[in-house]
LUMLUMLUM-599075 format. One record per residue: residue number from 0; z, y, x of N, C-alpha, C, O in turn. Coordinates in steps of 0.02 Angstrom, whole numbers. Layout:
BEGIN
{NUM {Z Y X} {Z Y X} {Z Y X} {Z Y X}}
...
//
This chain:
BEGIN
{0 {2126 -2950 -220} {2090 -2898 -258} {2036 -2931 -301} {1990 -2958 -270}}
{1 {2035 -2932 -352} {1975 -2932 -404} {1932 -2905 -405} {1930 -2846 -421}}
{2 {1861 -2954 -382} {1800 -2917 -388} {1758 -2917 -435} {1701 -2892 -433}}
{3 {1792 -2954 -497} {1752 -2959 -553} {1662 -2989 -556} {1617 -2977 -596}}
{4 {1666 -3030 -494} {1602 -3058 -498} {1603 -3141 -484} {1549 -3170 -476}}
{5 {1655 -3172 -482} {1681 -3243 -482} {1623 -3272 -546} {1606 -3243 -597}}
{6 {1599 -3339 -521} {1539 -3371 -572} {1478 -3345 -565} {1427 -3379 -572}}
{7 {1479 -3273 -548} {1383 -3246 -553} {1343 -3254 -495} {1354 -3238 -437}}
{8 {1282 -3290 -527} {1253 -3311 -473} {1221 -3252 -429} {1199 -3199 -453}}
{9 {1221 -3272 -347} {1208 -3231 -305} {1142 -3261 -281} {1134 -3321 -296}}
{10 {1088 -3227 -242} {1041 -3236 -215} {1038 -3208 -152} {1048 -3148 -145}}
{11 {1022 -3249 -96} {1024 -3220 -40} {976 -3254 19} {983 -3308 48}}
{12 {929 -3205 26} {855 -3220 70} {881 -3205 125} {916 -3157 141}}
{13 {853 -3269 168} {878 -3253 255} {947 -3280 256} {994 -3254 286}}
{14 {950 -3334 221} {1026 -3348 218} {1069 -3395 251} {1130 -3401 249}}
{15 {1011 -3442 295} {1044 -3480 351} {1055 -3488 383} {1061 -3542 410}}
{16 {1071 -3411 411} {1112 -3388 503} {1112 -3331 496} {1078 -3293 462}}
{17 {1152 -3324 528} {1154 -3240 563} {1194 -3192 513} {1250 -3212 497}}
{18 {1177 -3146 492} {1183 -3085 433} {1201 -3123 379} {1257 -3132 355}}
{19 {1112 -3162 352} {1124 -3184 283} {1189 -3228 271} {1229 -3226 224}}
{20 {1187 -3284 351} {1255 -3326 336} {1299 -3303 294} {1318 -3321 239}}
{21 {1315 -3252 338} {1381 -3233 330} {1404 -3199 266} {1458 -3185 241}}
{22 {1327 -3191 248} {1347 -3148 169} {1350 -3195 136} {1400 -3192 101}}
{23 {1324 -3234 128} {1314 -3297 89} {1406 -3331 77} {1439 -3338 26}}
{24 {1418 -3340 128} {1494 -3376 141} {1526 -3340 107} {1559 -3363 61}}
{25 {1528 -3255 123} {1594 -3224 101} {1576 -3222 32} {1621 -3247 -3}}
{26 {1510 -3193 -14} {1510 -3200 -79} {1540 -3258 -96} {1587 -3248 -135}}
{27 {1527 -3347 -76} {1562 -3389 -102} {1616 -3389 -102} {1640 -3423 -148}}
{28 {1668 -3354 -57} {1739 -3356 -37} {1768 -3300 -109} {1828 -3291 -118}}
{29 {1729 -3275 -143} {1759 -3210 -169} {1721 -3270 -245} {1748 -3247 -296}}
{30 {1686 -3315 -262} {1692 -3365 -303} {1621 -3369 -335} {1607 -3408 -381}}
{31 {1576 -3323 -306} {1509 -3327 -328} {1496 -3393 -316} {1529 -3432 -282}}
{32 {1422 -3408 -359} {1407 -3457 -343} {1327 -3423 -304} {1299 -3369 -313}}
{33 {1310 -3481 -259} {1263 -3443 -196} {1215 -3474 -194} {1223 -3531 -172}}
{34 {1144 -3455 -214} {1079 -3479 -191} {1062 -3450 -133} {1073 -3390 -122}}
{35 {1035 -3490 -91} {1025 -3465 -21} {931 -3487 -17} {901 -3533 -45}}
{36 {904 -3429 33} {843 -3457 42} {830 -3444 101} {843 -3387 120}}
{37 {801 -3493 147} {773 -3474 219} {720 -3555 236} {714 -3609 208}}
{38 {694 -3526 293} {640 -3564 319} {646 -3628 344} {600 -3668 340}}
{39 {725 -3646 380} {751 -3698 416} {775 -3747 397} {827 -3762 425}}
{40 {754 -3788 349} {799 -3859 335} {828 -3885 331} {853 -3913 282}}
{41 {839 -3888 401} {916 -3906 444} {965 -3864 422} {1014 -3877 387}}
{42 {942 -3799 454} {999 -3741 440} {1037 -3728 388} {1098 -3717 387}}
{43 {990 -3731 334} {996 -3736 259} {1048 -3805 237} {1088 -3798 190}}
{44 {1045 -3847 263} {1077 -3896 252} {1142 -3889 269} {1188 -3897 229}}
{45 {1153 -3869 346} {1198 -3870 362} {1257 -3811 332} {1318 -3813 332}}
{46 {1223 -3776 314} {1252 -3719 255} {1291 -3731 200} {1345 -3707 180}}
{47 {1245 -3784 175} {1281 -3829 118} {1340 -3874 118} {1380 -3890 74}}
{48 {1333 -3888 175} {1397 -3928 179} {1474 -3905 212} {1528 -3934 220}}
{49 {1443 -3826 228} {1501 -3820 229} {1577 -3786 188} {1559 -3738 154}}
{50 {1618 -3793 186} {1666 -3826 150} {1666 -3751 72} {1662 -3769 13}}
{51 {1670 -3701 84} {1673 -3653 58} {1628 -3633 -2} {1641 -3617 -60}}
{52 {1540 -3642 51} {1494 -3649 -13} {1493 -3712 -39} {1486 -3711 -100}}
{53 {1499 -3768 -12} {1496 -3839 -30} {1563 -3839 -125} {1557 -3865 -180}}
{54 {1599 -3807 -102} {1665 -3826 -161} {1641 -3766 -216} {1670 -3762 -270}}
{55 {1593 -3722 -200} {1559 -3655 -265} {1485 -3684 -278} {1440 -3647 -299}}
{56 {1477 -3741 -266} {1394 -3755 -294} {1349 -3735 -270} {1298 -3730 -303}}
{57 {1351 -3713 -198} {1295 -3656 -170} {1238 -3725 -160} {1253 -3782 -143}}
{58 {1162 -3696 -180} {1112 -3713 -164} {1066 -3696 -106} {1084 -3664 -57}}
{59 {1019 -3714 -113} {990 -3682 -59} {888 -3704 -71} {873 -3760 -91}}
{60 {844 -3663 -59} {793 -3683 -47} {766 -3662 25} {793 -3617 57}}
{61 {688 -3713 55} {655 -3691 115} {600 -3665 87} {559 -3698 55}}
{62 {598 -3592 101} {531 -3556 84} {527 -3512 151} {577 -3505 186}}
{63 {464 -3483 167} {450 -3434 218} {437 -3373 175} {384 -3380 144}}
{64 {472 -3310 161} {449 -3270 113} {418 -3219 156} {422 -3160 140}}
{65 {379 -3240 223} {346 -3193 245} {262 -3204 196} {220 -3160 183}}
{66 {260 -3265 182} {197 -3285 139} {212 -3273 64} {267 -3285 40}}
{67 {158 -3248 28} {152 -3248 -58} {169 -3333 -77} {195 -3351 -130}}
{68 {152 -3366 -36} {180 -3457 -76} {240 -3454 -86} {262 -3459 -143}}
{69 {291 -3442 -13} {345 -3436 -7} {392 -3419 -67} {434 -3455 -94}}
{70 {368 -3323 -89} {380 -3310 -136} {392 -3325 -198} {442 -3317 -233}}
{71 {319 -3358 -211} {314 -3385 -274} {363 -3437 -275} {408 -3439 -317}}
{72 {349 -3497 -209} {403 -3566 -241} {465 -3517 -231} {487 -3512 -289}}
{73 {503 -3480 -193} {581 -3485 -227} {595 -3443 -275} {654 -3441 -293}}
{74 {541 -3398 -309} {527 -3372 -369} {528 -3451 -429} {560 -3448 -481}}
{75 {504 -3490 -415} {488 -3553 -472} {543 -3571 -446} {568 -3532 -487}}
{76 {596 -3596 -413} {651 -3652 -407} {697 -3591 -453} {714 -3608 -510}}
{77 {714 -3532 -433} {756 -3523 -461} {760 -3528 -541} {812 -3545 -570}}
{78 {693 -3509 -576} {675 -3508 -618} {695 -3558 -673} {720 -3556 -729}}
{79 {662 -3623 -615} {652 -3705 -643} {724 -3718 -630} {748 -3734 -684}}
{80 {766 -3719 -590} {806 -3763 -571} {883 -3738 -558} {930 -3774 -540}}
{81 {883 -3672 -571} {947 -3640 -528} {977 -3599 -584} {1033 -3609 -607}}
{82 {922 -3540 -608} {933 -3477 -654} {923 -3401 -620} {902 -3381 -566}}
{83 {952 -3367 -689} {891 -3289 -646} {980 -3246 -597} {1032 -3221 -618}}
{84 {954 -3256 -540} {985 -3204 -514} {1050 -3153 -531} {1025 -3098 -521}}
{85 {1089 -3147 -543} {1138 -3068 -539} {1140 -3044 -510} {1129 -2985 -523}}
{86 {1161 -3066 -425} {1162 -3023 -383} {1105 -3035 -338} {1107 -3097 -332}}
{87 {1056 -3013 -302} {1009 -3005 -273} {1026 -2973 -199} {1033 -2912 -197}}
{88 {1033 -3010 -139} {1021 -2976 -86} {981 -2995 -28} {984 -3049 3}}
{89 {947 -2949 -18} {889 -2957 5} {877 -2946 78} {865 -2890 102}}
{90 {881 -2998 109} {908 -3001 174} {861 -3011 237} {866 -2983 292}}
{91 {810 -3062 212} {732 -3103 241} {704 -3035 283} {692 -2988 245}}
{92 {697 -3026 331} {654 -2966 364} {654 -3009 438} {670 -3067 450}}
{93 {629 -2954 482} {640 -2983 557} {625 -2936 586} {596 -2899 547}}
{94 {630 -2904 661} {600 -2855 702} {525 -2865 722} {515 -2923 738}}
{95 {466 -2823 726} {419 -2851 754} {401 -2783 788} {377 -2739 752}}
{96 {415 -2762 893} {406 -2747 932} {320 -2759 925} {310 -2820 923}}
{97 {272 -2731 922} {208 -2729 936} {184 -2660 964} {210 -2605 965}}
{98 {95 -2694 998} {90 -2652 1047} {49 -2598 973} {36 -2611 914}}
{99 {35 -2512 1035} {24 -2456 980} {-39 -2467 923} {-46 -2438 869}}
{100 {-91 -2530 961} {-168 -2560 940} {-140 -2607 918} {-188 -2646 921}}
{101 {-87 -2646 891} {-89 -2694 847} {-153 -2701 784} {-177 -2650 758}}
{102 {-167 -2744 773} {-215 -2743 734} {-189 -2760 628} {-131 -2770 610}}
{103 {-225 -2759 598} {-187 -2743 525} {-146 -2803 506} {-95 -2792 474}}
{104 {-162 -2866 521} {-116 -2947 510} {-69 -2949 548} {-34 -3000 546}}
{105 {-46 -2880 609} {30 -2887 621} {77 -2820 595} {138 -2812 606}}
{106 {42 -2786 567} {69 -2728 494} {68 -2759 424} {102 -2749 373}}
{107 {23 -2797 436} {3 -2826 352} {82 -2871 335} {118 -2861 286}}
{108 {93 -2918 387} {155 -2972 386} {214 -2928 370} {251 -2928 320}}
{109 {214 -2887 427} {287 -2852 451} {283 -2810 368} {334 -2834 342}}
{110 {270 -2789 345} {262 -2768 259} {278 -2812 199} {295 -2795 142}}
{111 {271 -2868 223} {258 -2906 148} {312 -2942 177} {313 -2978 127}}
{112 {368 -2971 219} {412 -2995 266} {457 -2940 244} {504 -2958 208}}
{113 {453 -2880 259} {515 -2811 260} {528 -2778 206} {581 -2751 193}}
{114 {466 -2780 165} {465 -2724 101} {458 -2780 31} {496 -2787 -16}}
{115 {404 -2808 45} {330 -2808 -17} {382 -2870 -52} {410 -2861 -106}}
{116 {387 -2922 -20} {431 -2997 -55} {496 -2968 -69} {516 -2990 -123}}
{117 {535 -2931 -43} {613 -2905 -85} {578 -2858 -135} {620 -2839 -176}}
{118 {525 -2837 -146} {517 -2809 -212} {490 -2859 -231} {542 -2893 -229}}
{119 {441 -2905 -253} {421 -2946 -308} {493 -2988 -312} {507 -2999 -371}}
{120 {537 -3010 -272} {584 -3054 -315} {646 -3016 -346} {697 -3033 -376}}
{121 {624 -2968 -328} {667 -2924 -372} {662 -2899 -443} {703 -2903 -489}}
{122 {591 -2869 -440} {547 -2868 -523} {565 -2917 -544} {600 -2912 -594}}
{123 {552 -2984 -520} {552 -3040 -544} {635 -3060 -603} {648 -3089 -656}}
{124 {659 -3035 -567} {724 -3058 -605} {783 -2980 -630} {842 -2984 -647}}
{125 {737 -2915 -625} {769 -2856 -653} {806 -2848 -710} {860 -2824 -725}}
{126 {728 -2896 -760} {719 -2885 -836} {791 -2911 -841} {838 -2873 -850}}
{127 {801 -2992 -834} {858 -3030 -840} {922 -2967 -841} {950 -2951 -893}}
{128 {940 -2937 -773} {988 -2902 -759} {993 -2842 -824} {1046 -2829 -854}}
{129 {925 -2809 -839} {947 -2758 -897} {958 -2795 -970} {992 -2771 -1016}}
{130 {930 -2847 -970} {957 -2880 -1050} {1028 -2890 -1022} {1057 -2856 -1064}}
{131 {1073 -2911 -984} {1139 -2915 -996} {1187 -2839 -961} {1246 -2822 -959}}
{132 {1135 -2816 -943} {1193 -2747 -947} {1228 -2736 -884} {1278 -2700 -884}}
{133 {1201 -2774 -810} {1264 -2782 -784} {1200 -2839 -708} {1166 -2889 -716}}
{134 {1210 -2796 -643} {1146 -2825 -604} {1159 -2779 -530} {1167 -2718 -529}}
{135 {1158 -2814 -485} {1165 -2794 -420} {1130 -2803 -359} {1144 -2850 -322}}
{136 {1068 -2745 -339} {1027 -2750 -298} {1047 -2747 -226} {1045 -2687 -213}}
{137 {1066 -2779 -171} {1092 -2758 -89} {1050 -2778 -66} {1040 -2839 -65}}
{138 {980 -2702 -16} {973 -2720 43} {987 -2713 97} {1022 -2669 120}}
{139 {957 -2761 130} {983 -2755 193} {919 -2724 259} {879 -2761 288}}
{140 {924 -2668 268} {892 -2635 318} {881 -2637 361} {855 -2687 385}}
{141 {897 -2570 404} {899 -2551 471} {859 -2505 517} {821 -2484 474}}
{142 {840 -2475 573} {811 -2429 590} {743 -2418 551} {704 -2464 538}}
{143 {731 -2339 532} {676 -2339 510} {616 -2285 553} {555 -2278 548}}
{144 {673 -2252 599} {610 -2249 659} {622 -2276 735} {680 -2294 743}}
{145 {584 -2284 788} {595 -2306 836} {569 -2282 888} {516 -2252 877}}
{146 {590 -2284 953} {555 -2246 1021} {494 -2263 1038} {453 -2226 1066}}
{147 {483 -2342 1016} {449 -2385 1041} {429 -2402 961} {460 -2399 909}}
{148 {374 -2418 975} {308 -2473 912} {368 -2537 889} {413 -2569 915}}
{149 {342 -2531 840} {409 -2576 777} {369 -2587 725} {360 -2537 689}}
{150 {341 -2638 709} {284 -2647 633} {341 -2650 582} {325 -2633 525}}
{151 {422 -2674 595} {469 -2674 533} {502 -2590 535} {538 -2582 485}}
{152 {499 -2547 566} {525 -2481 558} {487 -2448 489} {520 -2439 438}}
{153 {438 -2437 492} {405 -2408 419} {412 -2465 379} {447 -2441 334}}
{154 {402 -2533 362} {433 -2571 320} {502 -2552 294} {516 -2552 234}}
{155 {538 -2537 335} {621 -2558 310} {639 -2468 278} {696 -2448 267}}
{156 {591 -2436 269} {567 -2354 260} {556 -2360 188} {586 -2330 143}}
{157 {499 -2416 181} {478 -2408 133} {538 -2439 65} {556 -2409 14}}
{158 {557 -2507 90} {620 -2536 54} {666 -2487 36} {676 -2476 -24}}
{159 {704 -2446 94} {725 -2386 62} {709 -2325 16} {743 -2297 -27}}
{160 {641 -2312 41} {608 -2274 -13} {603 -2303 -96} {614 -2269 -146}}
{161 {589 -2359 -95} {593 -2408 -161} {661 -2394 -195} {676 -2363 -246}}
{162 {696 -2426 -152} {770 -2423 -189} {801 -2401 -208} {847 -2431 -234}}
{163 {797 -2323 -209} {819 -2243 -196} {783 -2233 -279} {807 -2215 -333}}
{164 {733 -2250 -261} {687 -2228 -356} {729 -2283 -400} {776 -2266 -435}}
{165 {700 -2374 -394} {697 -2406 -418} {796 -2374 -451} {809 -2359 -510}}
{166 {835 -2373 -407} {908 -2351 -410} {897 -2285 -470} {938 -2296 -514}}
{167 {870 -2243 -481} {866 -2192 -512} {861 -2216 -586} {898 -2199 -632}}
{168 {787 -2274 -586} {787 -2289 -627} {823 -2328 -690} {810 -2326 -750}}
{169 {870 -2363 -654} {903 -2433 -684} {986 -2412 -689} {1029 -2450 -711}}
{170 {995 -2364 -673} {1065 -2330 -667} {1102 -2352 -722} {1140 -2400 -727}}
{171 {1082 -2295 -774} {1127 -2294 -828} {1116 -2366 -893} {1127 -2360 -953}}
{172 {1095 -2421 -861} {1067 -2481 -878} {1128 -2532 -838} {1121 -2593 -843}}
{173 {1164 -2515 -813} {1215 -2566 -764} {1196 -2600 -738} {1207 -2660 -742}}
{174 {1149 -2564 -691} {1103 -2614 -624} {1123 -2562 -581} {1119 -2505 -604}}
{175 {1148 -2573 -510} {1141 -2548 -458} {1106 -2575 -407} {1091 -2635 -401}}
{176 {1087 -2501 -347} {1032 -2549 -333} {1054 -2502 -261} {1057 -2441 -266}}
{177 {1067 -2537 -197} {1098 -2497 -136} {1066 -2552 -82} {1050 -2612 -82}}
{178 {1066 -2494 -35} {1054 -2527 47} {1098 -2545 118} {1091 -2499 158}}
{179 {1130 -2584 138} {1164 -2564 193} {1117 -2579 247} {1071 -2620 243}}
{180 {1138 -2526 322} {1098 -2540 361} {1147 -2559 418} {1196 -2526 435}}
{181 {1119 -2633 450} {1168 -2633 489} {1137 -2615 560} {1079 -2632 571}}
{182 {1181 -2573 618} {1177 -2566 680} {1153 -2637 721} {1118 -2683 698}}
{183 {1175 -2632 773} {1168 -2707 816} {1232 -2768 797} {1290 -2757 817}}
{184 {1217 -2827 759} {1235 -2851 769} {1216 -2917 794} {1162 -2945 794}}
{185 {1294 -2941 823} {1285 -3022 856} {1239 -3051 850} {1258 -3077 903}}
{186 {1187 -3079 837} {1149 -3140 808} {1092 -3141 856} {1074 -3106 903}}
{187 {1065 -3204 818} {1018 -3233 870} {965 -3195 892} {947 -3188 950}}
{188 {939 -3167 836} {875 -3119 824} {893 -3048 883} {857 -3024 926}}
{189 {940 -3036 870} {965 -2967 916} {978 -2995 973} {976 -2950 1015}}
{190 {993 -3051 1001} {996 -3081 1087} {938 -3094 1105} {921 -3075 1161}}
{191 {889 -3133 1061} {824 -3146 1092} {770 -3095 1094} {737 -3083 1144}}
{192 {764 -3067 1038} {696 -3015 1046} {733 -2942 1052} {702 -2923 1102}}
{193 {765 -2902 1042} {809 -2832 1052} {834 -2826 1109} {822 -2777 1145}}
{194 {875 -2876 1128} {914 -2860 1189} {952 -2934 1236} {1007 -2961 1244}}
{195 {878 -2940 1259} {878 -3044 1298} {918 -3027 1355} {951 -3079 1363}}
{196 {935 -2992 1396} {960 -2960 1459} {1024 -2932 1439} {1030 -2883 1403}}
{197 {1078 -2969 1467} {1142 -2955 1485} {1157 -2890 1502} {1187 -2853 1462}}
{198 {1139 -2871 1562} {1159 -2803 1605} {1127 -2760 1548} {1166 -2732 1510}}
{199 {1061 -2753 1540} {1022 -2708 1475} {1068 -2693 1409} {1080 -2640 1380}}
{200 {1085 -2747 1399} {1130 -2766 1313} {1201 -2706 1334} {1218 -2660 1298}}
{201 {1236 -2730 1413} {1281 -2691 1410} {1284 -2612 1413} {1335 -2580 1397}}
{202 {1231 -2585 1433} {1196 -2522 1465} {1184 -2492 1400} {1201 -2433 1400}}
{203 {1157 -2515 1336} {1148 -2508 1272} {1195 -2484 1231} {1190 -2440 1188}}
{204 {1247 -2518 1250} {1326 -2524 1207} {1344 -2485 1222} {1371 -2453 1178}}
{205 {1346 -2451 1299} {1374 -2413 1327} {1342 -2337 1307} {1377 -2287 1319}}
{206 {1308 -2333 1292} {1263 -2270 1276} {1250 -2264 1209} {1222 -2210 1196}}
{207 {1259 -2296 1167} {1227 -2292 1089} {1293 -2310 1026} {1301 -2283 971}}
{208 {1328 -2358 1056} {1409 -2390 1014} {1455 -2356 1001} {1502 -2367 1039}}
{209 {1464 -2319 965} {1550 -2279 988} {1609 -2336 983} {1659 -2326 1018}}
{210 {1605 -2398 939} {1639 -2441 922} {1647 -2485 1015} {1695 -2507 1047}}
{211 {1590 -2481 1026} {1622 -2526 1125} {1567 -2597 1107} {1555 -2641 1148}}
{212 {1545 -2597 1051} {1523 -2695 1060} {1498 -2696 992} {1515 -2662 944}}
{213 {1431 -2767 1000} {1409 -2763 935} {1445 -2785 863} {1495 -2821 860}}
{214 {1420 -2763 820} {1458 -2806 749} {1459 -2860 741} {1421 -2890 778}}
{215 {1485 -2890 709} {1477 -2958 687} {1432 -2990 597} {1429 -2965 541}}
{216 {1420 -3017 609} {1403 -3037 516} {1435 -3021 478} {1410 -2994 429}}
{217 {1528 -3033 485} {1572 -3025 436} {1561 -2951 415} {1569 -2928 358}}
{218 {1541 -2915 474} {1549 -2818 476} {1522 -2799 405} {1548 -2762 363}}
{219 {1458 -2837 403} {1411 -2815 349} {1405 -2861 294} {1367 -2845 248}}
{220 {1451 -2943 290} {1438 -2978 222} {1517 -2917 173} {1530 -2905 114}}
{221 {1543 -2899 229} {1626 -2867 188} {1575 -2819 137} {1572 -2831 76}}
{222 {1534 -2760 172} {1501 -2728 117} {1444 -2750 77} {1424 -2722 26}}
{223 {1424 -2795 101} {1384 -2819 20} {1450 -2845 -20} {1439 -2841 -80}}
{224 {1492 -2860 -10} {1531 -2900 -70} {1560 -2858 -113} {1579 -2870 -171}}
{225 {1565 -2787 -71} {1600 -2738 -109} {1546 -2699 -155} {1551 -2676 -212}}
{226 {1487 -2700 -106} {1434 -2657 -172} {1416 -2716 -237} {1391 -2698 -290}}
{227 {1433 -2789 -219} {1407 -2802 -274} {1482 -2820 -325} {1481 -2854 -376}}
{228 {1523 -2798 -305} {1578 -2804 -350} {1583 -2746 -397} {1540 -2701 -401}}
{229 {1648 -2750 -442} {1648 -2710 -497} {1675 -2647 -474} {1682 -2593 -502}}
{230 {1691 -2668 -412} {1739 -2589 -382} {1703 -2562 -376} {1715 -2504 -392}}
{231 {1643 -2571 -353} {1583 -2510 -332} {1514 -2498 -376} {1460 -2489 -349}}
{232 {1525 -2499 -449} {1486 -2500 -497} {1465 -2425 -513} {1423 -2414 -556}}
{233 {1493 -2377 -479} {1475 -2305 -463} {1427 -2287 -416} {1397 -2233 -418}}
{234 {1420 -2329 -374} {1395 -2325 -309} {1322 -2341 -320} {1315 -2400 -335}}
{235 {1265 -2308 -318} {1205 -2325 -321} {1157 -2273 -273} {1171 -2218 -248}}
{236 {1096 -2312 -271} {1055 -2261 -235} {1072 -2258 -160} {1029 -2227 -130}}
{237 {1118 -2280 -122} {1137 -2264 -70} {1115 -2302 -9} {1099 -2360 -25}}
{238 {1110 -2292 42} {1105 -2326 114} {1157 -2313 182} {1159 -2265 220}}
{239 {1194 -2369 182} {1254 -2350 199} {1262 -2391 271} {1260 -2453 274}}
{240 {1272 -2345 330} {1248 -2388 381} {1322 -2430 384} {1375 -2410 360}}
{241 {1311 -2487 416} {1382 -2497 465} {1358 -2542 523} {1332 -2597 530}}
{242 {1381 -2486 567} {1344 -2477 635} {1391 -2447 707} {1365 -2416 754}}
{243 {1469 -2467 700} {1498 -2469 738} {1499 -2384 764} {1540 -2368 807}}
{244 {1458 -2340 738} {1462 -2284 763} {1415 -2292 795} {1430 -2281 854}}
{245 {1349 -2310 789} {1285 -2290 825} {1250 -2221 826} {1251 -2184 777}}
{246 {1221 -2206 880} {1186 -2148 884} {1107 -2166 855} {1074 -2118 832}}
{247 {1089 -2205 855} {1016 -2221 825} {1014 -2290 800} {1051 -2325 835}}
{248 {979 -2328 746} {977 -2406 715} {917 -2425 759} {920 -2486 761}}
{249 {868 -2405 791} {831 -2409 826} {815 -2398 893} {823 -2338 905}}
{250 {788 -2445 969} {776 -2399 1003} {696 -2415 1017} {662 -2378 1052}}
//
């Protein structure tokens, strides 16, 4: 199937494990070429070499885009060294479980980590997308309320709230601009801080999954590839879980 996005460069924050991996890989497999950004070095490296992005030119920078530096340098590499963006997905977030008295530097992070940096690198490279007519925003979400204290639940609220307008705006300009949210999946982040306990993890699945077991990466790089393809150039404004049939993205 032709996705009509073979050659355009992709951008993808949070891109050296887990989720982002995997989006990262399958955009290259479908012929994008893939800038990747995450914190790990190593990880990042090891990304590169492997065989798929390695043979599409995929790059990669180490930035922390929970910091404004962060921002800025992989705002300047792409700039300096790579080019502006087409497809944009915005992946960089994390869970942050805090107690109800957290104090404002663990709301302040969980904001500028969930919301605040997928909007400046997005402004950042919009304009580009409306001079050629043709631009694809995917975030990547997830619960936006919770049972329990979550400093990324109103973050990942607000990203949606953004995207929903920013989407309104840029429509009839051939920019789309969509969210998927994914349920529980596999990854490291969801074994260590969500659900570290075996018996717990299964007790979870069992009560919240209609699907029986968590997703995988592939679950959710399949629909970014499709929102940022030409098949789904109708599709805007939306937040589209895939979540195995969950009863809540949060607990």
């Amino acid at each position: 199937m032709d996705t009509g996005i073979e050659g355009k460069l992709a951008l993808v924050t949070g891109g050296s494990q887990g989720i982002g991996k995997g989006i990262a890989l399958a955009l290259a497999g479908v012929g994008c070429r893939v800038a990747i950004v995450g914190r790990d070095r190593t990880a990042l490296n090891e990304c590169l070499n492997l065989p798929v992005l390695r043979d599409t030119g995929a790059v990669a920078c180490s930035a922390d885009l929970a910091t404004s530096a962060g921002v800025e340098r992989t705002i300047q590499w792409l700039r300096t060294e790579v080019g502006p963006a087409e497809i944009i997905v915005n992946n960089a977030g994390g869970s942050r479980p805090c107690d109800i008295f957290a104090g404002p530097a663990v709301w302040e992070e969980s904001f500028y980590l969930n919301f605040a940096q997928a909007r400046l690198i997005t402004t950042e490279f919009l304009p580009d997308m409306l001079a050629k007519g043709w631009g694809r925003v995917i975030n990547i979400t997830g619960g936006t309320m919770a049972r329990a204290m979550n400093a990324s639940s109103p973050a990942k609220a607000a990203l949606q709230s953004w995207a929903k307008s920013l989407a309104f705006e840029v429509a009839a300009r051939g920019v789309t601009v969509n969210c998927v949210a994914p349920g529980r999946i596999d990854s490291v982040q969801v074994r260590k801080v969500l659900h570290p306990d075996e018996r717990l993890r299964a007790e979870y699945i069992a009560a919240n999954i209609a699907a029986g077991h968590f997703g995988e990466p592939d679950d959710i790089a399949a629909m970014v590839v499709f929102l940022a393809s030409d098949l789904a150039g109708y599709i805007t404004g939306a937040t589209i879980p895939v979540d195995g049939g969950q009863i809540r993205l949060a607990v």
